[in-house]
C-alpha positions as CSV (number, residue, x, y, z in Angstrom):
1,X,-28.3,-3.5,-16.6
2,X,-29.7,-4.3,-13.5
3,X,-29.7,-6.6,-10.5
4,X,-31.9,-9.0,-10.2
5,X,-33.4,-9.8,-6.3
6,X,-34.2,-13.8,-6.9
7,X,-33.9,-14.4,-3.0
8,X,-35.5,-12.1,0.0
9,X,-31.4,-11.7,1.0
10,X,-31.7,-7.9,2.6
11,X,-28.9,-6.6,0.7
12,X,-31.2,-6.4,-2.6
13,X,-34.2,-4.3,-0.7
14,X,-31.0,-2.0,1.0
15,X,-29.1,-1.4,-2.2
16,X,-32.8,-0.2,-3.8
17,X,-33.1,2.3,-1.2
18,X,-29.7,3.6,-2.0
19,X,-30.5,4.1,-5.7
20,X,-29.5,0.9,-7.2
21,X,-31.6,-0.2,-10.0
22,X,-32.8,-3.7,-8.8
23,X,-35.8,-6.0,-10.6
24,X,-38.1,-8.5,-8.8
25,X,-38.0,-11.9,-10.1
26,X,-41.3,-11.0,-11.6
27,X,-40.2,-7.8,-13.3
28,X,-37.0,-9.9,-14.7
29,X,-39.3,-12.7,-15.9
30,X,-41.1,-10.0,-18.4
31,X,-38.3,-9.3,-20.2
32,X,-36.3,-10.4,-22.2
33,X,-32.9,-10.3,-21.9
34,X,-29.9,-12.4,-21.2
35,X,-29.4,-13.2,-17.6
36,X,-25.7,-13.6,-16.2
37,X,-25.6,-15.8,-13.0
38,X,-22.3,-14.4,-10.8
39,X,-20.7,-16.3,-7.9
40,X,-20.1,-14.4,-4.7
41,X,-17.9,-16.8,-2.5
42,X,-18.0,-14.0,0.5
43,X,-15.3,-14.7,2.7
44,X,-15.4,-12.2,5.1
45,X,-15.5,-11.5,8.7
46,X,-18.6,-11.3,10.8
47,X,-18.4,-7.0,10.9
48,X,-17.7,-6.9,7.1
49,X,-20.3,-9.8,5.7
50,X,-23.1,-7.9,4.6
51,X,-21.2,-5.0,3.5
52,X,-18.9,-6.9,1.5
53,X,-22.2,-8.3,0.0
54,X,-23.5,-5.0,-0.8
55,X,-20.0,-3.6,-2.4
56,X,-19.8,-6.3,-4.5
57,X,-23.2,-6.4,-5.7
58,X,-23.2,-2.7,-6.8
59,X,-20.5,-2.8,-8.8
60,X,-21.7,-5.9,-10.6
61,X,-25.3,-4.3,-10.5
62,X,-23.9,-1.1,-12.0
63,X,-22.5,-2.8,-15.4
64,X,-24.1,-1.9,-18.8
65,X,-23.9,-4.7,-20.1
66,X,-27.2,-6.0,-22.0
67,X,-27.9,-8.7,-19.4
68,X,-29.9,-9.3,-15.8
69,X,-27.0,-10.0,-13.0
70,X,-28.5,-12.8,-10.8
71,X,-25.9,-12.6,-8.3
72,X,-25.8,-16.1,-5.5
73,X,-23.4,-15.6,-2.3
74,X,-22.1,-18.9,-1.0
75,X,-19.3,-19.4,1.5
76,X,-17.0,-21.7,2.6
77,X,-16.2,-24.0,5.9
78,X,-13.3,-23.1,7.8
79,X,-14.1,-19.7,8.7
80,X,-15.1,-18.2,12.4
81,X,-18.2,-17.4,12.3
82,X,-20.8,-16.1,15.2
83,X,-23.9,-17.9,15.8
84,X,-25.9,-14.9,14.1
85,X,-24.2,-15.1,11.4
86,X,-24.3,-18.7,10.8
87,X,-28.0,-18.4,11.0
88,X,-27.6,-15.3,8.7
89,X,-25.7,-17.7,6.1
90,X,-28.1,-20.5,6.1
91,X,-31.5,-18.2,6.0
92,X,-30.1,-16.1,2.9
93,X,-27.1,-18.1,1.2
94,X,-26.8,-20.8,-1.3
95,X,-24.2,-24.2,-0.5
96,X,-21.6,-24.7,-2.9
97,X,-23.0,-27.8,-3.8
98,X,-26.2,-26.0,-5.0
99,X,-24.1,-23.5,-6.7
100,X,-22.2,-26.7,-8.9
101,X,-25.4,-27.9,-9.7
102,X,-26.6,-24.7,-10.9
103,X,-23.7,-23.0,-12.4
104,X,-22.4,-20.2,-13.0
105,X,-21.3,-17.7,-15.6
106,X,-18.4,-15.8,-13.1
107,X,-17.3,-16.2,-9.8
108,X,-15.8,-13.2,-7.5
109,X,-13.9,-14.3,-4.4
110,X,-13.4,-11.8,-1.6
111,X,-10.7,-11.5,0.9
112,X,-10.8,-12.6,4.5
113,X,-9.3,-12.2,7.7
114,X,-6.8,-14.7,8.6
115,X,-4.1,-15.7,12.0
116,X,-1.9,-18.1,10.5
117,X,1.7,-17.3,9.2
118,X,0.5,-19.1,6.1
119,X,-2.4,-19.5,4.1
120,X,-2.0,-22.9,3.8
121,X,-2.5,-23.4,7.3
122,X,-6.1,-21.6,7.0
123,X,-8.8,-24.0,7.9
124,X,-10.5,-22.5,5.0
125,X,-7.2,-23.4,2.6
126,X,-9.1,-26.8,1.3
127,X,-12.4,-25.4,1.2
128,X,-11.2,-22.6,-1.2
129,X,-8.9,-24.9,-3.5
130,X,-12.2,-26.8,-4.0
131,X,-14.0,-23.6,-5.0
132,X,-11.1,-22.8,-7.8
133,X,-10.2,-26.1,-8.9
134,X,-14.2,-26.6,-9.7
135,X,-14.2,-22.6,-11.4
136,X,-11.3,-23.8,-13.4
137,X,-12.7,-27.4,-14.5
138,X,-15.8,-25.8,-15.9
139,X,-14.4,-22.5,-17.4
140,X,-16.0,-19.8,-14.7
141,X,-13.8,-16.7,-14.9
142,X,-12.9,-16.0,-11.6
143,X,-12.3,-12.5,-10.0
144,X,-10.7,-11.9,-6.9
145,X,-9.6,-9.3,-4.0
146,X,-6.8,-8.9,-1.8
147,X,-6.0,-11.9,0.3
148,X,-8.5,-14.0,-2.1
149,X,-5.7,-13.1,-5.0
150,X,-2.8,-14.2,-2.2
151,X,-4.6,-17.4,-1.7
152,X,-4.9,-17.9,-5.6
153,X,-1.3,-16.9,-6.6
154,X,-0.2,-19.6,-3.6
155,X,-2.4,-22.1,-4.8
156,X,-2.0,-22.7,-8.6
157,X,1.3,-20.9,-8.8
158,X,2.8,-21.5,-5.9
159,X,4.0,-17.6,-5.5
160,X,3.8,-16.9,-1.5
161,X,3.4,-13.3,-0.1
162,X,6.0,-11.6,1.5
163,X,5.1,-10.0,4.5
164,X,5.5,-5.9,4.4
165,X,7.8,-4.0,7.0
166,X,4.4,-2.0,7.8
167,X,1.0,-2.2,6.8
168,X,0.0,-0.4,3.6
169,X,-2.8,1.1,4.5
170,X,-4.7,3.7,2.6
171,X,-5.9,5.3,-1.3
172,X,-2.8,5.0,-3.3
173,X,-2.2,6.5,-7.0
174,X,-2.1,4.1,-9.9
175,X,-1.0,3.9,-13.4
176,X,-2.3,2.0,-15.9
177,X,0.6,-0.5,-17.6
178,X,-1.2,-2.0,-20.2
179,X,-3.8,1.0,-21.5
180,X,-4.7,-1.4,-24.7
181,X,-6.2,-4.7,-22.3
182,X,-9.6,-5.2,-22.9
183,X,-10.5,-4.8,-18.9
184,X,-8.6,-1.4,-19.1
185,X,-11.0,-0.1,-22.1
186,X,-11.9,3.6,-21.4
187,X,-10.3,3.8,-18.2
188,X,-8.1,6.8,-16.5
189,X,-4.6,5.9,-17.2
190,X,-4.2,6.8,-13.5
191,X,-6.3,5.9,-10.6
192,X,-7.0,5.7,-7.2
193,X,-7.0,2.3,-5.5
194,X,-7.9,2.0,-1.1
195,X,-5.4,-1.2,-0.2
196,X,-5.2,-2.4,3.7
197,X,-2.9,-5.2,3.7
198,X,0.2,-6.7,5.4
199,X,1.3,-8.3,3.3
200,X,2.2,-8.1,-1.0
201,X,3.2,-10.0,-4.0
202,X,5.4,-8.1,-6.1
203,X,5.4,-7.6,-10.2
204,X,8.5,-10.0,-10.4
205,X,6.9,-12.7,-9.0
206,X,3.7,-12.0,-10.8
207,X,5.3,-12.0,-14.6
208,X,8.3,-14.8,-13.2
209,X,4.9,-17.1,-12.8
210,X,4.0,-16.1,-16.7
211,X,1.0,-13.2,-15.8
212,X,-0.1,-10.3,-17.0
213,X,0.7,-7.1,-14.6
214,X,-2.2,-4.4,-15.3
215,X,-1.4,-1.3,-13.3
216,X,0.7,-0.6,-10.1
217,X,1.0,1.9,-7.8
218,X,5.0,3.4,-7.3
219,X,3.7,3.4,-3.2
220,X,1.4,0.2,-3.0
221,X,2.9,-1.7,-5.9
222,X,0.8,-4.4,-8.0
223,X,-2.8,-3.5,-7.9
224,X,-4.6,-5.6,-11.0
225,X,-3.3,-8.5,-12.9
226,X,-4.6,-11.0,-14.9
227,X,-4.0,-14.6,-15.7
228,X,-1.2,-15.6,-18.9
229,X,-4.7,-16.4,-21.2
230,X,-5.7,-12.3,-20.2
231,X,-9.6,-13.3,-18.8
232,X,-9.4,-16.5,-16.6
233,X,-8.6,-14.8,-13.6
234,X,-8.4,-11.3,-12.6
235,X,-6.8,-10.1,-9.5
236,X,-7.0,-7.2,-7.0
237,X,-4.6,-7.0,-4.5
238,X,-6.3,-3.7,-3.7
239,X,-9.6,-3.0,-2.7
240,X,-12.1,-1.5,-4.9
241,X,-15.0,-2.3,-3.8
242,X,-14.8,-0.4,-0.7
243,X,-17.2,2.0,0.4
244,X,-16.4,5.6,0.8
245,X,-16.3,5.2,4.6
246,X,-14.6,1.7,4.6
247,X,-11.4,3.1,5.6
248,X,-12.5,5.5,8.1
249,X,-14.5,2.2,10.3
250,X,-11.2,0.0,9.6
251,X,-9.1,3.5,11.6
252,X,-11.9,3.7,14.2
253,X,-11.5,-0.3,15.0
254,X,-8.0,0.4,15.6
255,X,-8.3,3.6,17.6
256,X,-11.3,1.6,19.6
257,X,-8.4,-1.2,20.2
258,X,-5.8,1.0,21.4
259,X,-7.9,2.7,23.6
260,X,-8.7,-0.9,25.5
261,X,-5.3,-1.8,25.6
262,X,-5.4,-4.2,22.4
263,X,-2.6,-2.8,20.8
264,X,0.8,0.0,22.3
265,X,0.4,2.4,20.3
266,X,-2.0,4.7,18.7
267,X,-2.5,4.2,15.5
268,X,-1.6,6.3,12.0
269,X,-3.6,7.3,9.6
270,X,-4.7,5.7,6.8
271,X,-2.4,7.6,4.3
272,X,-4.2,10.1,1.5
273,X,-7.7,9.6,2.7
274,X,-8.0,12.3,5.0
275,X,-8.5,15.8,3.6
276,X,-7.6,18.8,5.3
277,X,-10.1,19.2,7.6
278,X,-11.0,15.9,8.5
279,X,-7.4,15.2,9.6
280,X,-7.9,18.3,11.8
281,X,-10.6,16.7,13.4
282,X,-9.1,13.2,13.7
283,X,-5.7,14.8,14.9
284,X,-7.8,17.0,17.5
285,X,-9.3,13.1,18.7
286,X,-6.1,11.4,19.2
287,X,-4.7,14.4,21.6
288,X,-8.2,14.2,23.5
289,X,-8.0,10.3,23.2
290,X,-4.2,10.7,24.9
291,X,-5.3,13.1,27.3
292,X,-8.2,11.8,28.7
293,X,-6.4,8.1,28.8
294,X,-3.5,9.8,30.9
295,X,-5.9,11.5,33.1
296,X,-7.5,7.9,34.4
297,X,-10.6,9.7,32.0
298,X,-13.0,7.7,29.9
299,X,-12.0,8.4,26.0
300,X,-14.6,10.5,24.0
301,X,-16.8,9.1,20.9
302,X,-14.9,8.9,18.2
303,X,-16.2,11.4,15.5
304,X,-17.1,9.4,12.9
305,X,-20.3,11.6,12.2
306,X,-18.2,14.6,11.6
307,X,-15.3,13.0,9.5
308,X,-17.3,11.3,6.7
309,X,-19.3,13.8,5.4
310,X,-15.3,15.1,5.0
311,X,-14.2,11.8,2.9
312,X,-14.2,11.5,-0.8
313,X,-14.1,8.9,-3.0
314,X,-11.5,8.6,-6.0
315,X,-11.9,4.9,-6.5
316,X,-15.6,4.0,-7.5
317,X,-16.1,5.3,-11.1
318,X,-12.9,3.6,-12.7
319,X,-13.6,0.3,-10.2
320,X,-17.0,-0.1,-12.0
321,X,-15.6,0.6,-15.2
322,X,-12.8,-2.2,-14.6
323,X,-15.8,-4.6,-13.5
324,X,-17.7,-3.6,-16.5
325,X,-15.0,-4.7,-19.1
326,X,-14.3,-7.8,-16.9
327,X,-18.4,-8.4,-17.2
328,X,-18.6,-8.1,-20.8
329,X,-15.6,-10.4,-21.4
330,X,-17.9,-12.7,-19.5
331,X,-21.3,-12.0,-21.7
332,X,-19.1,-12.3,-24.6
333,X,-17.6,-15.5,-24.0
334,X,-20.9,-16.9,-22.6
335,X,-23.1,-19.7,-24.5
336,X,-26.8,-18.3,-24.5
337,X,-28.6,-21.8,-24.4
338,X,-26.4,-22.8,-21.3
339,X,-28.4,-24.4,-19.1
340,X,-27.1,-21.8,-16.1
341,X,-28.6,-19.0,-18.7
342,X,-32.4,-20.3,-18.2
343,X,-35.0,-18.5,-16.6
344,X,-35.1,-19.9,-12.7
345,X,-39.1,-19.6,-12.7
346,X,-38.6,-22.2,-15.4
């Protein structure tokens, strides 16, 4: 069922125009049907915010569950922002004080860039433990990606990532280890998964802590897991929300980097994204990237405009399925006359 756009934030009006069922409050006030209020605690860099809104949203937006998704993004203190994004995040988003008083029915976390050796050591560490430990006190499933599922492990189980020999960077094969879960209900028992990560927790850690390891990937190990009670907490150390293209500006950010001296050396592909003839193309850039670098030349445009139409996307249908499950596991464990469950024109 659909979104619901209770706020003027952009991302509702843009994810119309892409073919996204979306009510107005008005439309959603005529019927009636259950609303579902989700958290979005967006955690993201400046370049990534609004995307990251607009992944998100769609995959909770493209559930079929019987129920109106009234989805509120909130973030925390402790993360670098610009000045036009601060003024983004106070036009469009809610405080997490408004969101305790509110409520909520779930709560997704996203992942975030960080430049500290630990997580703990994030200025955002405190701000995010305040999050959880208030998710946890009133029973809000929580579901969280990459570096959010890091943070979580850290935080109530004390499991710290190990850093990688290289980054993993890419659209990795998964299998499915427990096909009878209820969030694994009429899913592939393989999958695709994009991950872009540093750093890992590993299944051994994972089950040592007492949870539930969900699928894994024999390249980009543990994908989806879940918390000992199966539905608490579900976590992504992959990323599934990403867009088709997601990977492709994450490679051109690098390539834009090496070529103004940010980092030696030229960097590698992100690995099984790039079919045939797209890697022709970006393997054709790199040598006139090198070339016109050694010949005191200004680098060419990278081809972005070419390459995508290229990319496909193995990832989306079995991520919204995953969501789905996790989404009716919410409606199903959900009072009806909870006060978070009442009309906001009321």
């Amino acid at each position: 069922m659909p979104l619901v756009a209770h706020t003027s934030l952009p991302a509702f009006e843009k994810l119309r125009q892409r073919g996204e069922k979306v009510l107005s409050l008005k439309q959603a006030v005529h019927q009636d049907i259950r609303e579902l209020h989700v958290g979005l605690l967006n955690m993201m860099p400046d370049a990534a915010l609004i995307a990251t809104e607009m992944q998100f949203m769609r995959l909770v937006g493209s559930c079929n569950q019987i129920a109106q998704f009234f989805v509120h993004p909130f973030t925390v203190e402790g993360l670098s922002r610009s000045e036009e994004s601060r003024a983004y995040i106070e036009h469009y988003y809610q405080s997490f004080d408004e969101i305790q008083t509110m409520g909520l029915d779930a709560l997704i976390i996203t992942g975030a860039n960080v430049s500290n050796p630990s997580l703990d050591q994030e200025p955002f560490w405190e701000p995010l433990q305040r999050v959880v430990s208030w998710a946890q006190q009133e029973g809000v499933p929580v579901l969280c990606s990459c570096l959010a599922t890091h943070a979580l492990v850290q935080h109530l189980y004390h499991i710290r990532r190990q850093p990688m020999p290289r980054k993993l960077w890419g659209v990795y094969s998964h299998h499915v280890v427990h096909v009878e879960h209820p969030l694994l209900r009429d899913i592939n028992t393989r999958f695709d998964v994009p991950h872009s990560r540093f750093n890992a927790v590993h299944r051994e850690q994972l089950e040592q802590a007492g949870l539930t390891v969900l699928s894994e990937s024999e390249e980009a190990g543990v994908h989806l897991a879940v918390s000992p009670d199966q539905f608490s907490i579900v976590y992504f150390q992959g990323h599934p929300e990403y867009d088709t293209s997601s990977l492709l500006k994450e490679y051109k950010r690098e390539v834009n980097r090496f070529i103004a001296g940010e980092r030696p050396d030229y960097p590698p592909h992100p690995e099984h994204y790039f079919g045939e003839e797209a890697a022709v193309i970006v393997e054709y850039y790199h040598q006139e990237v090198i070339a016109a670098l050694k010949n005191g030349k200004e680098a060419p445009d990278f081809p972005e405009m070419h390459i995508e139409p290229l990319l496909d996307n193995t990832w989306r249908d079995t991520a919204k399925s995953i969501v789905n499950n996790w989404l009716g596991l919410v409606y199903e464990s959900t009072d009806y006359e909870s006060p978070r469950n009442q009309k906001l024109t009321k």
